[in-house]
Each structure stands twice: as C-alpha cells, then as structure tokens.
N, C-alpha and C positions, 0 to 999 in steps of 0.2 A: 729209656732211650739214652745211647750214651753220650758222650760228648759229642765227638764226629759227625755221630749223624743228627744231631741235634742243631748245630751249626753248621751243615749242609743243608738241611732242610729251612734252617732261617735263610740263606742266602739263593735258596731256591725260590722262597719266597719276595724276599726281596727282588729279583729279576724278573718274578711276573708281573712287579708293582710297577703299571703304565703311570700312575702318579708322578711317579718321582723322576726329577728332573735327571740326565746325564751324574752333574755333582753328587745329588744328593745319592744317587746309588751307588756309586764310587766312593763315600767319605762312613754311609755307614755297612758297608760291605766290607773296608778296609777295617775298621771298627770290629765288628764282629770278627774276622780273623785273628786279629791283633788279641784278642781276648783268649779265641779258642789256644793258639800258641803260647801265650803266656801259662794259660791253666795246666794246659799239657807236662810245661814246665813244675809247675808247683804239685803237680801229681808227682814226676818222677823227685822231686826234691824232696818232700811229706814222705813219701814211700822209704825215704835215707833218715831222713831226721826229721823232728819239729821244729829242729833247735835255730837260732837265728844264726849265719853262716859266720860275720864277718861286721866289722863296723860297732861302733860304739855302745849298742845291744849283745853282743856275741856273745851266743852259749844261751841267752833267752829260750827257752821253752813258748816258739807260739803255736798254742794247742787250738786258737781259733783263730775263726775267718777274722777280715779284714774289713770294718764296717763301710768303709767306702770305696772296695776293691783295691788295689795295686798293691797284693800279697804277695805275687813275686820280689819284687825289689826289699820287701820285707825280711824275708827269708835271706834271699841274697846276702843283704845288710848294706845297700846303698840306700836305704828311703831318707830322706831327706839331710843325707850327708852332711850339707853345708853346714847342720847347726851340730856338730860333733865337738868341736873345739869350743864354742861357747857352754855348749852341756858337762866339758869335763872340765872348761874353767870351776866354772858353779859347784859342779862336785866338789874342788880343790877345796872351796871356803868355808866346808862344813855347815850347810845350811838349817835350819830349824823342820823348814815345812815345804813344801810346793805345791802349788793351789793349778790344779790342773782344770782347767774349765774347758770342758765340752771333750771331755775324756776318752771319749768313744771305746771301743772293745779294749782298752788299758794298755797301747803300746808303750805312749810314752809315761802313764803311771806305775805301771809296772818294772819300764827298763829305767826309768830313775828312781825306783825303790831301788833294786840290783844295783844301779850304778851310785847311790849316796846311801849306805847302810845302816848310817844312825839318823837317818831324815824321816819324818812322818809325809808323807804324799797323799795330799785331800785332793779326791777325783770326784768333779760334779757332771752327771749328764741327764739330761730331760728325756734321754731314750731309756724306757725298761731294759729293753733288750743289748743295748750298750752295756747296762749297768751287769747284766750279769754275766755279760762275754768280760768283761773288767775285772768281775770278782773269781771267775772260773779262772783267768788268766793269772792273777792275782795266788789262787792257792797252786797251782801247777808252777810257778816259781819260790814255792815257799817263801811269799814275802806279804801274805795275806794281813798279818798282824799291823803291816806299817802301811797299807795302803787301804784308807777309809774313805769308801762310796759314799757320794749323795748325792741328790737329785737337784732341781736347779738351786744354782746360786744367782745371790744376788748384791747390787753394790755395797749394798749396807753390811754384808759378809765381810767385808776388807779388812772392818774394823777389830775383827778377833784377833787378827793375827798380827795389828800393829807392835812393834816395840820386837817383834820376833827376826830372823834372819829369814828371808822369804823370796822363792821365785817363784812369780808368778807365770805360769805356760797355758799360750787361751789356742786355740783353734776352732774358730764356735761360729763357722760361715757367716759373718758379718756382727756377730752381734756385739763383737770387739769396740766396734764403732757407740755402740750404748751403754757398755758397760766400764769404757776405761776412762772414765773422766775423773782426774784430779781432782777438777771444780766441785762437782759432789761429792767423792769419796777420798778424800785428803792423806789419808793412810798409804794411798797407791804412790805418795809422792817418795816416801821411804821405802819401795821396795824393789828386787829386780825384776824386769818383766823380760819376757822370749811370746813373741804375739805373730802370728799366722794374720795376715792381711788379704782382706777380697776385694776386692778393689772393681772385678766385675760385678759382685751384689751388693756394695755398695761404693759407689765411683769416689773418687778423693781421699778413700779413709787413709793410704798409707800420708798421706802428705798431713791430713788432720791430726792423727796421733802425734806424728814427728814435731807437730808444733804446741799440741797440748804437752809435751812430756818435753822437750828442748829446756824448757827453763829450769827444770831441777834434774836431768837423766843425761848422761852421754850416752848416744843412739847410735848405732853399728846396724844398717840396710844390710841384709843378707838376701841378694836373689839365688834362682835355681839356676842351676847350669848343670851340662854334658860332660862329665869329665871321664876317663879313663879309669874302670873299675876289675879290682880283684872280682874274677869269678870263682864259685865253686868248680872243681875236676870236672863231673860231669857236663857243666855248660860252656868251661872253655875249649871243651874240644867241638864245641858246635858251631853253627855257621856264625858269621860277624854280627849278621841282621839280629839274627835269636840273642847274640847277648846286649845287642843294643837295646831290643826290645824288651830285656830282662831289667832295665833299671828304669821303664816307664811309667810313670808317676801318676797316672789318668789325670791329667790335668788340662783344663779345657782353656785356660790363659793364665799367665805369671801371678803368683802369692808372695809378695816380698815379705819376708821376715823381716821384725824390726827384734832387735838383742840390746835390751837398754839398761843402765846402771845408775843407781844413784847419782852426781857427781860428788858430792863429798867421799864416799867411799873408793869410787873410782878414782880418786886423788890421793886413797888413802889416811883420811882424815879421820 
C-alpha cells in the first residue's frame, strides 16, 4: 500500500470513528496529514541526496531514519538550529571526548565526530536498534573509528573522563533529571554540558538543573523558536505552508536547552 492511500484510508477511518469528539478528529487528522506531506517531502529530497542540505551538519550523509521522526527538518538542516553556535563554540576548544547520552540513530554523534575531527564521541543508548542505526550512520560518514557505541551509561561513568576536555550532550527523555547530579557525580562539576530538558515528563527539571549546576557553570537557556529558514531549490519553490511544515520538529510542548560551562573556564581561568 502506498503512502496516499495508506493515509487516506487512515483518515477514512478516523471519520467513521463516532468516538471521537469534534477536536479529537480534527487534531489527529491534521496529525496524520502533516506527516503524509512531510514524508512526501523527504521521498522527493532522499530520491536527490542523503546528504544533510544546510546547517551545522551539512554534507552529513543521513542513510537512516530518524529514531523519533522529524526527518524532514533533518535533511533540510534546520533541526534544532538554536544549538549551532554553541556546537561550533565547542568545536573551536579542541575537545578531548563528548559523552552523548541517549544517542539515538547518531545524529548528533556522528555530526560532532564530522564537526570536531580529532575528538573521540562516546555514544550510549539502551535501544539496540538505536545502536546500530548509530554505528551504520557512523561508517556511511567514515568516521566510525572515533565514534564508540555503548549501551546504557551510568553516573559512576563520569568518573573516566574527569581531568579530560569533555562535552557532555544528554537528550534521554527525562532521565537528565537522574543522572545530572553534581552531588553524586562531582566530575560533572568540571565539565561542559549541552542537556535537552522535558519538563512535560518530568515537571520542574529545567529550573532543578539550573540550580544544581549555577554554583560552579555559567548556564545559557536555549528555547525553540520559528525563524526564517534557507530551503533546499526544490522546496522553496513550494507553497509557504509546505516549508513551514518542513522545519517541524514533532514536538508536543517546549524542550529548553540548557548550554552550560564551567565558570572558571568560562572566565578563562
């Protein structure tokens, strides 16, 4: 069955569903279109290139899916924009390692192997299936050698890497809130962290972090926002809505990025 009428036939069913209220057929009807269009997209983009278009990954080879959808934007190279300038600060310092926790299909350990080329990038993910869209990703950018997979980490992990030059990068749907404590793991107080916050799955964590890490980190709040994006040719000649839609994040409420630095280093000390 192919796309079209695969997603016609879902919304055929959803319209005979007397369950659902007005809203609910309307929120996941929009839903399901919003996806078929997007895909559509990343077919005709895939069918040109794998390569990531534009943005601080560009020229990335992404040969696979997108473990938590929003492949479009990926391609594109608007996905999560905001943290570009903190990413090629980081690059600038010559890092030792970067401790990727919850790695998923190796976006971002893969594109900061590419973007810091003498850094080793330790990717940990508790999904099999993560792990080997990461390592697949991994040798399709020839940079297999410096990005080494493992399976879960844990606080006591911290401790290898003390004394080393280290960004720490977590996106690990709440579990940030468990595992970034200073109080237990004291190693995390010397190092740079870049942390994806859920704040829907677990309420208060950005304001928690900000006040476990304030005493020894200068903390930079990075939210999402809408801005005005380079398209590829093919999708700026499309309707406005399609490239709006093309940097949609699937995002069901705001992730604030917290981008924190030592403060002694951050003073330059």
């Amino acid at each position: 069955m192919g796309l079209n009428t695969d997603t016609a036939a879902k919304l055929r069913k959803l319209a005979a569903d007397e369950s659902l209220s007005d809203t609910a057929l309307l929120n996941r009807s929009l839903m399901l279109s919003v996806k078929w269009i997007t895909q559509l997209w990343v077919n005709t983009l895939v069918n040109e290139s794998v390569a990531i278009r534009a943005g601080v990954f560009e020229g990335m080879k992404y040969v696979v899916n997108a473990a938590e959808g929003a492949l479009l934007p990926r391609l594109v190279g608007t996905y999560e924009r905001e943290l570009a300038p903190h990413l090629r600060a980081f690059a600038e310092e010559g890092l030792d390692h970067v401790v990727d926790i919850g790695c998923a299909e190796g976006y971002y350990a893969v594109g900061l192997a590419r973007l810091m080329p003498t850094t080793t990038i330790n990717a940990f993910d508790i999904d099999e299936t993560a792990r080997r869209r990461c390592g697949i990703l991994a040798r399709a950018n020839d940079v297999a050698d410096r990005v080494l997979i493992g399976e879960a980490f844990h606080g006591e992990d911290f401790e290898r890497f003390r004394g080393s030059k280290v960004l720490v990068f977590i996106d690990a749907e709440g579990f940030e809130d468990d595992i970034l404590r200073p109080d237990l793991y004291p190693a995390l107080t010397g190092f740079n962290l870049i942390v994806e916050t859920h704040p829907l799955m677990r309420p208060g964590v950005t304001e928690r972090l900000i006040e476990r890490f304030s005493p020894t980190h200068d903390i930079v709040q990075i939210d999402q926002g809408i801005e005005k994006a380079d398209m590829p040719d093919v999708l700026a000649k499309s309707s406005h809505l399609e490239m709006v839609l093309a940097t949609w994040e699937w995002r069901a409420r705001p992730t604030p990025w917290l981008a924190m630095r030592p403060k002694s280093r951050a003073s330059g000390a």
